[in-house]
DRENRO-385525 format. One record per residue (C-alpha): x, y, z. Coordinates in steps of 0.02 Angstrom, whole numbers, plus 50000, padded with zeros to 5 digits. Each point is the difference from the previous one (the first is absolute). Layout:
BEGIN
XYZ/...
//
This chain:
BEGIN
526545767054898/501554994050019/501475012850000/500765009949858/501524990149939/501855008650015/499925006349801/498185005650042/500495010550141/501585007549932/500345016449934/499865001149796/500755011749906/498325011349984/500565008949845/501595003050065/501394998849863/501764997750124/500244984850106/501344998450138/501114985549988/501014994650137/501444986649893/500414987950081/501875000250027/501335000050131/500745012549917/500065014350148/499925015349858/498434993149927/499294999850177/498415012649931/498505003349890/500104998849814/498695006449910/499304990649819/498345003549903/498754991250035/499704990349827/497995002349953/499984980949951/500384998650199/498925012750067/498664990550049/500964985250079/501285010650097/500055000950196/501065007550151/501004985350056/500214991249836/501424991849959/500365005449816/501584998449883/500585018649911/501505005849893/501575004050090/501545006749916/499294993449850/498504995049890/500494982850004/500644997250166/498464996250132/500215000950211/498584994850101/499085014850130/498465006050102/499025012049955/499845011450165/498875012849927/499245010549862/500205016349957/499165014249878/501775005749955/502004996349999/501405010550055/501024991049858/500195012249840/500384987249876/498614986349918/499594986550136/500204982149940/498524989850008/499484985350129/500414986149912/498994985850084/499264992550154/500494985850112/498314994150044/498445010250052/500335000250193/500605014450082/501424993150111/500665015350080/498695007350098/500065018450055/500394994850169/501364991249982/500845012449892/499845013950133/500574988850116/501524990449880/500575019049964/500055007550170/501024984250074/501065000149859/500285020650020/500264997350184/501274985649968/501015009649869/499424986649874/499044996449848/497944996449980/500334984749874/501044989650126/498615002850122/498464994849865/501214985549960/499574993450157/498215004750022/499424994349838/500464980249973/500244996049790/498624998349900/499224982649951/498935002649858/499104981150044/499625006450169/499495016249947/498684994149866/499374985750147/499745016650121/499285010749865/498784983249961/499454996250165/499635018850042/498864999649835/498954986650057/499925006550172/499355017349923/498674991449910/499294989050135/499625012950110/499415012049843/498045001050029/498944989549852/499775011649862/501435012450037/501025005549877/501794999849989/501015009150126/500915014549942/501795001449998/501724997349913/500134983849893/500804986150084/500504989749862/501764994549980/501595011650010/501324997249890/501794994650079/501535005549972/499245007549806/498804987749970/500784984450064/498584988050053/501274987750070/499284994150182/501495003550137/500895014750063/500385013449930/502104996349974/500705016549955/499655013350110/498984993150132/499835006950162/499804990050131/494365092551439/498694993550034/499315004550184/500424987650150/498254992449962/500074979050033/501974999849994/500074980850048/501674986549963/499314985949875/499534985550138/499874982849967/498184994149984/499264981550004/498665005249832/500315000249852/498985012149954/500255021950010/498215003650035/499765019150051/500695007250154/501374987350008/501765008350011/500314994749795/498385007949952/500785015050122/501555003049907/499084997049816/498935014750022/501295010450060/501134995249861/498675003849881/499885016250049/501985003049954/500834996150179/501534995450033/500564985250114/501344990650076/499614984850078/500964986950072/499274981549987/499694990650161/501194983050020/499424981049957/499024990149871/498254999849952/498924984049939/498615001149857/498434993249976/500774991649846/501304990550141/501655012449956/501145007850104/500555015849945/500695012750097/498955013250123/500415015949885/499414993549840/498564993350080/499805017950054/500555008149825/498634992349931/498605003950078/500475017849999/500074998549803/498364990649988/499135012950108/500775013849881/499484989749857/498314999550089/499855018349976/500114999749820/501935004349985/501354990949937/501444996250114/501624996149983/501174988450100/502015001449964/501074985250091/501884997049972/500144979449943/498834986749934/499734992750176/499195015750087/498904997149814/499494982750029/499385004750182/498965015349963/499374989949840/499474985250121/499175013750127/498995008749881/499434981649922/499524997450179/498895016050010/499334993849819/500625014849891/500704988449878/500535014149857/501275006450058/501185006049861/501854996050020/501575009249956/501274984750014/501814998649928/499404981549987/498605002349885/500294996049812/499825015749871/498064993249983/499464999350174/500775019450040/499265006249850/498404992150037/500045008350168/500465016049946/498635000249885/498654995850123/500845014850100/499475010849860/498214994250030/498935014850079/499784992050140/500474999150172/501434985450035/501204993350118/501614998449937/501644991550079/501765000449942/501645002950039/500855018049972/499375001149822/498174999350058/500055017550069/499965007549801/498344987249978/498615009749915/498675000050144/498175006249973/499695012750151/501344995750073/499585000950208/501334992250080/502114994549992/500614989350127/501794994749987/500784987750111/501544999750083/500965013749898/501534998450075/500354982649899/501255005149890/499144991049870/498765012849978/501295013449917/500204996249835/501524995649912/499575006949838/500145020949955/499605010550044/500014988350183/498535009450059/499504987650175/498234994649996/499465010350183/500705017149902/498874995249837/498594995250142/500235016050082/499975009949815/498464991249970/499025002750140/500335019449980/499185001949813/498265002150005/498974985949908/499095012649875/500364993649838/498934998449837/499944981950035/499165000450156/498085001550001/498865014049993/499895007550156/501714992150068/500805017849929/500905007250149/500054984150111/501234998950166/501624991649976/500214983050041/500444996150167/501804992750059/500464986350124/501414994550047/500134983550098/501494991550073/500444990350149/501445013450022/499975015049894/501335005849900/501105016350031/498945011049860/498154995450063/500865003750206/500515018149887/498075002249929/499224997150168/501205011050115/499545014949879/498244995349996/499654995649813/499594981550034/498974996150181/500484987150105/498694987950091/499955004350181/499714981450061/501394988150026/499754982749891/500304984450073/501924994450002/501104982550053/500645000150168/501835002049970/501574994350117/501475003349971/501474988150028/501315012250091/501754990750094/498875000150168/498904984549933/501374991849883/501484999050114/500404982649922/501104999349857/499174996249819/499424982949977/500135003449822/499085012049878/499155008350172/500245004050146/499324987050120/498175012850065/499534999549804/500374979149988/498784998050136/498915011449907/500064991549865/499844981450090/498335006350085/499185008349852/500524985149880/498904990550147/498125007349926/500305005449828/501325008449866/501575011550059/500835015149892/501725003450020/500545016149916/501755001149919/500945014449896/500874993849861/499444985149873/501274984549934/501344991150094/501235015050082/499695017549954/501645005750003/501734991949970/501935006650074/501694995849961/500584986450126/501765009350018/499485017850016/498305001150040/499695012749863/498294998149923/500064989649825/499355011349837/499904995849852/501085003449866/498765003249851/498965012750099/500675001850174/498414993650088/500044988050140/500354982149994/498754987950097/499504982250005/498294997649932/500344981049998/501354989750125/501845002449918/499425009149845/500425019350022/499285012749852/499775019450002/498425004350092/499765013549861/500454993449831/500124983250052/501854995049938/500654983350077/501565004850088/501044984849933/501655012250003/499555011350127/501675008450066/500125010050160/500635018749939/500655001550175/500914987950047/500024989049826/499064985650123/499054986449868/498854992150145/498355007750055/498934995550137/498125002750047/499365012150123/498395003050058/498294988549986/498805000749863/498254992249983/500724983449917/501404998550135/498825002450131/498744987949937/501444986550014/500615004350170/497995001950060/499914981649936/501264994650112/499555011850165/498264995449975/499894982649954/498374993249919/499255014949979/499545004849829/500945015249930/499335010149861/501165009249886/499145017749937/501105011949910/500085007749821/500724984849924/498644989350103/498715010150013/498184994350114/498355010050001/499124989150122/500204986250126/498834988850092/499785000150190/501164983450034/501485003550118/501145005449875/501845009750020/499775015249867/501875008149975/499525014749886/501075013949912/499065019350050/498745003349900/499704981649951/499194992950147/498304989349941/498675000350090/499494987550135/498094993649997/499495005750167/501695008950038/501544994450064/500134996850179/501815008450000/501005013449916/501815000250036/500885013349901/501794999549984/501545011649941/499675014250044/501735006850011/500264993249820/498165011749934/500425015450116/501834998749923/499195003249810/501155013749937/498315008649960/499165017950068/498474987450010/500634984850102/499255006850140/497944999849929/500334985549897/500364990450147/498605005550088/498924994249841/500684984949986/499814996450186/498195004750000/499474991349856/500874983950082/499045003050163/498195004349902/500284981649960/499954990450183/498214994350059/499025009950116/500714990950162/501694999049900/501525008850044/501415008249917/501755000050078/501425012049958/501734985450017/501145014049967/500545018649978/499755015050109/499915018649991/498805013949947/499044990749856/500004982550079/499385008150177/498725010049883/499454983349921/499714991150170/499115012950083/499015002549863/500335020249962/500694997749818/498975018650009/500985009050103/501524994149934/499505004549828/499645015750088/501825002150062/500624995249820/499235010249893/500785016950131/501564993349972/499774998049812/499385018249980/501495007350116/501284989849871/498795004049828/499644980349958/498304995549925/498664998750024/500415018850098/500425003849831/499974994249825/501574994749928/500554996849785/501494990149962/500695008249828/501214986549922/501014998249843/501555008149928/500875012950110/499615015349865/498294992849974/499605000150168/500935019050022/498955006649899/498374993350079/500605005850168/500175015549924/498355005449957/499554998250191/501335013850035/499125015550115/498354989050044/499895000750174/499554985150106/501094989149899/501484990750052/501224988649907/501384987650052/501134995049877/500344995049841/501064984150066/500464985249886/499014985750000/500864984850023/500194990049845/499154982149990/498904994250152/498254993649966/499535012549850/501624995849910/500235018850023/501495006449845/501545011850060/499995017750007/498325003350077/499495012350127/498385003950107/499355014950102/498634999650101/499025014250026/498865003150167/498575011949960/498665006650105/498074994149971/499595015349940/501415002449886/499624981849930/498925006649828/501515010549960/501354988150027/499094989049893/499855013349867/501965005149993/500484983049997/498874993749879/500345013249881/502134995250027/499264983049935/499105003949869/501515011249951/501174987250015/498894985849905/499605012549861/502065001749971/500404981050015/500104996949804/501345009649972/501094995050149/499324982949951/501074996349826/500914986149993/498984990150113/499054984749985/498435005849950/498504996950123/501255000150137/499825014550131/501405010350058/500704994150187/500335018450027/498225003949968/499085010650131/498944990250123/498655006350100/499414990150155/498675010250133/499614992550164/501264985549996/500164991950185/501364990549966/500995018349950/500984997950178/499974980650029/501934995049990/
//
């Protein structure tokens, strides 16, 4: 028999006369349960997780919700106001997922709603009714001759948006320790296959069982059977979700961009799990809805996204791997900003009992968490020196790395490099394709006043100027051409480049290294893959493509520019962005440091990005910088944000530094007169902080309207109170 559909295995209302309504809203002060009757004309077509429509303020005004639960009784003293519809007869919101979209929100000081806005894509009733069909005839083929009828909820159609039968979106409202046991690194293997007792099949079980794992991914490309190259760790990544899938759980794999997609898509084609389920920004409305809706399915599944995908319903869930979660990419931009390894590590901690799992599942482990990277970030380092995540024990295969000190250079620059990396360069453009790594994309990063020196802002928003294209300067931030730029120093009018970026380079590599072919890679020109031809790749960090069979050279240059970030995390970012670059050489390949020195570039070359992560995170917790601690920025007018500091007052373990004015303009288009704190807060004091300062929100939100008259309606205060938890760009400069 096939299994019990998601309106089938739901909760109903039982008899029950009060359902629990979670509106959606951004509203923070409606961030909680209403309670409405449960209309008798509804009773019997009513389930946890339905999106419904009910009263709110008035009889005739409708707001879309969930129902989270029933009850035998309200607190409410007054008449409750009827349900006054459905939206379709599948429960989106699983029980799960609204555990787990109310503790991250809690922990992040936010709201549930903005979190279910990104777990649950919009509604399309065509794809809906095409799932709802095809499950149908799947029930009744495998219904044995002469059966009757399968009990069970109806699953004819649901009306939209009060009886709407339009085919689209919805429009308004629409929500888009473990022992030591086999502790070994993820090695390359030739198969292609994760047969048991390999070292995939290894880590599977033990994630199934709830452990938690760091990992970092051994160096170089991989082939397929189907004739792609992808890289080693998603070659690896998926065969430790196919051998959790295997076990009859669902696993779930969270990468930062659409290229780490693409190559764990093309490795678990290669294995021949073909149904995988993505969780793209790329996908149209249809496809994520159809995806989300086979997630629904009771039944185990693979599923593979970007940060999103960690809120995917996931049938016994066994396993989340996320990859490389120091990629800023992965925190996301939207409130309440809660970074896709914190909602990973939320996850993993609730327990997957749930009336939507199967009989018998009651009380199963938690899914297990792994974290793999070819250098971890700051937080995981934190999680495995205090023993909550376990490190393998086993080194993985890395790049031989040399670094290009003044001993082997002691020629002046030819050009872009020093003269070691050119002949680098000359030898591995010999046997196959080169990567040279630079900082910055366009023509010259930066631009100075020819008379003074001073560096050139700009006079909208006081970013810097650059050249993104030869004699054309514009703001690097808001993108202003600086036709009238005027030195406030000196009152100079000329400006002149400084500093190399990928375009610049790409025409002086032209010249240096005539009749090679140079590739261009860099968010404006952006490559997945190349081919194995001798090829000069000049890529931005971050957007380096990947080389069938590996490039036979990585040079990486400016590293005085990256180490010079004004950011606490220039230090690990460099280090990520250096590994990733070296992951990328061929086996017999090399990787050559061509500049820079010091602590993180000596750590980088000798390969012991551990022990200086080590190092870091001591001096971190001596000065109280995260991850040692947890830190808030509280921003918005300066009595707004008094008051929120004030109902931290006498809670020990919390520190504050500020309010200071925030500079007006810059890349937000930030208004005058705003101020920001930022608290520090110990771990432990975290569910508190979050408390206080969510209630000073909620406070402040619920008194807008009458500080609001006068202005343009729809329009929210600047001075408003802003919340942001866990921000790592709080100290960059």
């Amino acid at each position: 028999m096939s299994p019990a559909s998601a309106f089938e295995r739901a909760e109903a209302p039982n008899g029950r006369p009060v359902a629990r309504v979670l509106l959606d809203s951004a509203l923070p002060q409606l961030d909680h349960l209403f309670d409405y009757a449960v209309p008798d004309e509804l009773a019997e077509v009513l389930r946890v997780g339905q999106r419904v429509r009910v009263p709110f303020r008035s009889k005739d005004r409708k707001n879309f919700g969930y129902i989270v639960e029933f009850a035998e009784r309200s607190e409410f003293s007054g008449s409750l106001a009827p349900i006054a519809d459905t939206v379709g007869t599948v429960p989106m919101l699983t029980p799960e997922i609204w555990r787990l979209a109310r503790a991250v929100s809690d922990r992040a000081g936010g709201s549930a709603g903005d979190i279910l806005r990104l777990a649950i894509p919009t509604r399309q009733v065509r794809v809906e009714k095409q799932h709802l069909a095809a499950s149908a005839a799947d029930a009744e083929a495998v219904r044995p001759a002469g059966a009757g009828p399968e009990g069970g909820g109806s699953a004819g159609e649901g009306s939209e948006g009060g009886g709407s039968a339009g085919e689209g979106s919805e429009g308004e409202g629409s929500a888009g320790d473990v022992s030591e046991g086999d502790a070994t690194g993820l090695p390359g293997t030739g198969g292609l296959e994760a047969p048991a007792g390999t070292p995939e099949a290894a880590i599977a079980a033990e994630l199934v069982t709830g452990a938690r794992l760091a990992h970092l991914a051994s160096h170089g490309p991989e082939r397929l059977e189907t004739g792609e190259w992808v890289g080693g760790w998603a070659a690896q990544l998926a065969k430790i979700a196919l051998a959790v899938f295997e076990l009859g759980r669902s696993a779930i794999l969270v990468v930062p961009d659409y290229r780490d997609l693409d190559q764990l898509r093309d490795a678990l084609a290669a294995l021949g799990h073909e149904e995988t389920i993505r969780v793209d920004s790329r996908q149209s409305n249809a496809e994520r809805y159809a995806g989300f809706l086979r997630a629904l399915d009771a039944e185990p599944r693979i599923i593979l996204g970007n940060r999103s995908a960690v809120y995917a319903p996931a049938h016994r869930l066994g396993a989340i791997i996320v990859w490389d979660d120091g990629d800023p990419l992965l925190a996301e931009p939207l409130a309440p900003y809660v970074h896709a390894r914190d909602a990973a590590l939320v996850r993993a901690s609730l327990r997957g009992e749930a009336p939507l799992v199967d009989e018998g599942d009651e009380g199963a482990p938690r899914p297990g968490l792994l974290f793999a990277s070819h250098a971890r970030s700051a937080e995981v380092q934190r999680l495995v020196e205090i023993g909550y995540v376990r490190s393998q024990l086993n080194p993985p295969r890395r790049t031989r790395v040399i670094h290009a000190d003044s001993s082997m250079t002691p020629d002046a620059f030819a050009g872009r490099v020093p003269e070691y990396a050119a002949r680098t360069i000359r030898e591995g453009l010999r046997s196959g394709p080169v990567l040279v790594q630079v900082a910055t994309p366009g023509y010259a990063p930066v631009a100075v006043c020819v008379e003074c020196g001073d560096l050139a802002r700009c006079a909208a928003c006081a970013g810097p100027i650059g050249f993104r294209v030869v004699g054309r300067a514009s703001c690097r931030w808001c993108g202003e051409y600086a036709a009238d730029w005027r030195c406030p120093t000196c009152d100079g009018r000329r400006m002149e480049e400084r500093g190399m970026g990928s375009a610049r380079t790409v025409e002086q590599f032209e010249r240096q290294f005539e009749g090679a072919r140079v590739i261009l890679s860099d968010g404006e020109h952006p490559r997945e893959r190349i081919d194995a031809r001798p090829a000069l790749v000049v890529a931005t960090r971050g957007a380096e493509p990947l080389a069938a069979g590996g490039y036979r050279a990585v040079v990486l240059l400016d590293a005085e520019r990256l180490l010079g970030l004004e950011s606490l995390r220039a230090g690990e970012d460099c280090l990520r962005w250096w590994e990733n670059a070296a992951a990328l050489a061929a086996p017999d390949g090399r990787c050559l440091m061509a500049s820079g020195g010091g602590p993180v570039v000596q750590a980088f070359v000798l390969g012991q990005t551990e022990q200086w992560l080590r190092g870091e995170l001591r001096d971190r917790q001596a000065l109280r910088y995260p991850p040692a601690v947890r830190v808030a920025s509280v921003s918005g007018g300066p009595a707004e944000v008094e008051r929120a500091l004030a109902q931290l007052d006498g809670l020990s373990g919390v520190d504050r530094l500020g309010p200071t004015p925030i500079p007006p303009g810059g890349p937000a288009n930030t208004p005058r007169g705003l101020v920001r704190a930022i608290v520090r807060f110990d771990y432990a004091r975290g569910d508190e902080v979050a408390r206080r300062l969510r209630g000073a929100l909620v406070a402040d939100a619920a008194g807008s309207s009458a500080r609001s008259r006068g202005r343009q309606p729809g329009r929210a205060r600047p001075e408003a109170l802003r919340l942001r938890f866990d921000d790592r760009g709080v100290f960059d400069g």
